[in-house]
Each structure stands twice: as structure tokens, then as C-alpha cells.
C-alpha positions as CSV (number, residue, x, y, z in Angstrom):
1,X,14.6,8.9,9.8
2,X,11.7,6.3,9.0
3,X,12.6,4.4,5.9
4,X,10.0,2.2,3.4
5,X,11.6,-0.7,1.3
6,X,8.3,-2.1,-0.9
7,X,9.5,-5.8,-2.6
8,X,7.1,-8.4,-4.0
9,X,6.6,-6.9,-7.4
10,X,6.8,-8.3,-11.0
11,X,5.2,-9.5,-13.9
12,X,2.2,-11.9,-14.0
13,X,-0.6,-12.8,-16.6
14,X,-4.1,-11.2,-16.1
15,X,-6.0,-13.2,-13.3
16,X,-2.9,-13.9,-11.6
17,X,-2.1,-13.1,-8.2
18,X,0.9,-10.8,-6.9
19,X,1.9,-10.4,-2.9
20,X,3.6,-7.2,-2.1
21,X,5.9,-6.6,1.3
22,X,6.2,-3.2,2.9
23,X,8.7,-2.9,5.7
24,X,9.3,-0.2,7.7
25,X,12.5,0.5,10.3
26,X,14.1,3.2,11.3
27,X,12.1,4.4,14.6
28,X,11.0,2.9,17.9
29,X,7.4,5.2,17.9
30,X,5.6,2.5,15.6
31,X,2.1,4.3,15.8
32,X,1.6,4.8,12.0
33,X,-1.3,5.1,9.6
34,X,0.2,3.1,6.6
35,X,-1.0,2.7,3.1
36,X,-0.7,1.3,-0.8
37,X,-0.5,3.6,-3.6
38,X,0.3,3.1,-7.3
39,X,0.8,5.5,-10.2
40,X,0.4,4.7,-13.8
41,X,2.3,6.4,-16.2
42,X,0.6,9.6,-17.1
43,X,-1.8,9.1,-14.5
44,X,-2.1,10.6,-10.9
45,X,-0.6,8.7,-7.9
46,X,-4.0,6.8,-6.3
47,X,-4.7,5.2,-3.1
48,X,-5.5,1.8,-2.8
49,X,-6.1,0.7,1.0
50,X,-4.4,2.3,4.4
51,X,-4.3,0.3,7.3
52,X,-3.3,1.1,10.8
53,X,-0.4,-0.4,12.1
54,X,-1.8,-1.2,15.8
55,X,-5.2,-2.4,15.1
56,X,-8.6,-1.6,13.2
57,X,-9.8,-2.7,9.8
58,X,-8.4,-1.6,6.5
59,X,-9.6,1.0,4.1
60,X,-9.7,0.0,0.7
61,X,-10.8,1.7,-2.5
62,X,-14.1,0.6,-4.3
63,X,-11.9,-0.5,-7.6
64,X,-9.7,-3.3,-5.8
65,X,-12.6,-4.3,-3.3
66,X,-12.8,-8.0,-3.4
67,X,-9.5,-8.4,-5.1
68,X,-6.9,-6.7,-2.8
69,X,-6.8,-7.5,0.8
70,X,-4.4,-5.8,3.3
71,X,-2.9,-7.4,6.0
72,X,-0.1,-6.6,8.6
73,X,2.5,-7.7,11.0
74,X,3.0,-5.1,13.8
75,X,5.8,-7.5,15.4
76,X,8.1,-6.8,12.2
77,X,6.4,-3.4,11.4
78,X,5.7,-5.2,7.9
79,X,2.2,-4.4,5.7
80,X,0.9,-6.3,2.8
81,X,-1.0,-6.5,-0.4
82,X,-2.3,-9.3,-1.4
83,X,-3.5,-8.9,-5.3
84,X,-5.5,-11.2,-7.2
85,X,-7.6,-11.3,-10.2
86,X,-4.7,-8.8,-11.4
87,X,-6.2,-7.0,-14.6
88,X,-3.9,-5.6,-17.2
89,X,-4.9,-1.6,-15.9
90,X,-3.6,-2.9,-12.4
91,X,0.1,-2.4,-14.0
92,X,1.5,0.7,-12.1
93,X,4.3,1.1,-10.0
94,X,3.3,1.0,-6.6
95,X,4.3,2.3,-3.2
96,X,4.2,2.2,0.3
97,X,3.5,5.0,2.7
98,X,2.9,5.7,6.4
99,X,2.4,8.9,8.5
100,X,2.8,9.2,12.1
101,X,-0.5,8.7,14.0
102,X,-2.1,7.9,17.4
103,X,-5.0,7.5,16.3
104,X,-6.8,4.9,13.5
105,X,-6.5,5.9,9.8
106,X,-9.3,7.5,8.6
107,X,-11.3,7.9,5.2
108,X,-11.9,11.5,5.4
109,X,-10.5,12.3,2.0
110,X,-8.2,14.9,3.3
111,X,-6.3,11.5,4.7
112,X,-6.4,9.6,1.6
113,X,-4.2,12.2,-0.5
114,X,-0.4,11.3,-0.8
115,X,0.3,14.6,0.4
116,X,-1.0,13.6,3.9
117,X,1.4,10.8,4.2
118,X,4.9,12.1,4.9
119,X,7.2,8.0,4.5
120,X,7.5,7.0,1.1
121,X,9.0,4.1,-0.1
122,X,11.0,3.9,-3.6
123,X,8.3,1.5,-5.3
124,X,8.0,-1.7,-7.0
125,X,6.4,-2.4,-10.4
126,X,3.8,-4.2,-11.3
127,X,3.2,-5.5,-14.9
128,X,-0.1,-7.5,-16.0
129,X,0.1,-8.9,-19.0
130,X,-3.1,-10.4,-21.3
């Protein structure tokens, strides 16, 4: 079975920065759409970017555009998030996912929902203080 470990979080002051590590083992077929989520207390579990995990650009949400960037290392099968200008409604806990795919993510919204991605990792919190 495919398991996601997330590491990297913690707490920071607003306009900090924050880089998150995704790592994924468990399975030679390493054709995945993978993606960033967070959940807020209260609040529904949101996507943030997806990225595939053999090539093509990343997705990313219009709220973290210009302040998240996705990046990945298909060698180690490792993703990350790079966070700046971290605002105090960026704390969440956030997570790593991935689903099996051959082909590119895409950002039909169908694809975007957590219930499309099937690997979960346990999460790692964020905290932004002012």
C-alpha cells in the first residue's frame, strides 16, 4: 500500500516563510497526480496546488497564487510547498495526497475534491502567528 509522510511544518510569524516535504514509498508504479490540502478547524478540507509527479506545470489555487510555489523530485518521489508571505488564516493543518494517474492532473473540479484522491498522508500543522 502507497504511504504519505508530510514533515516541514511549525510555527512562524506572519510574513514568514514555511517549506513542507511530502514523501511517498510504498510502490514501484510512480505515475501519480499528487496534491496539497489544508483544513482549518471548523472549516472544509481545501485544495491548494496538485502537481503531477512525471512532468507538467502545477495547479494552484487563486488564494496562495504568488505565495505558494510547488515543486517536486520524481527521483525520491518527494513534492513540496514552498510558503511565503504566510498570513495568520494560512494556519491549518495540512496534507499531502496523490491518486494513481497516467495521465497529467487536471483542474476539472471533479479532480480537485479530496474525495478524488485516494493517498493521504497524516498531516502537519501549520501555525502563523501576528
Amino acid at each position: 500500500q502507497v504511504q504519505v509522510v508530510e514533515s516541514g511544518g511549525g510555527s512562524v510569524q506572519a510574513g514568514g516563510s514555511l517549506k513542507l516535504s511530502c514523501a511517498a514509498s510504498g510502490s514501484s508504479y510512480t505515475n501519480y497526480c499528487r496534491a496539497w490540502f489544508r483544513q482549518a478547524p471548523g472549516k472544509e478540507r481545501e485544495v491548494l496546488a496538485t502537481i503531477y509527479s512525471r512532468a507538467g506545470s502545477p495547479y494552484y489555487t487563486d488564494s496562495v497564487k504568488g505565495r505558494f510555489s510547488v515543486t517536486r523530485d520524481s527521483a525520491k518521489n518527494t513534492i513540496y510547498l514552498q510558503m511565503n508571505s504566510l498570513e495568520p488564516e494560512d494556519t491549518a493543518m495540512y496534507y499531502c495526497a496523490a491518486r494513481n494517474s497516467d495521465l497529467p492532473c487536471t483542474s476539472r473540479w471533479a479532480d480537485l475534491r479530496p474525495q478524488s484522491f485516494d493517498y493521504w498522508g497524516q498531516g502537519t500543522q501549520v501555525t502563523v502567528s501576528s
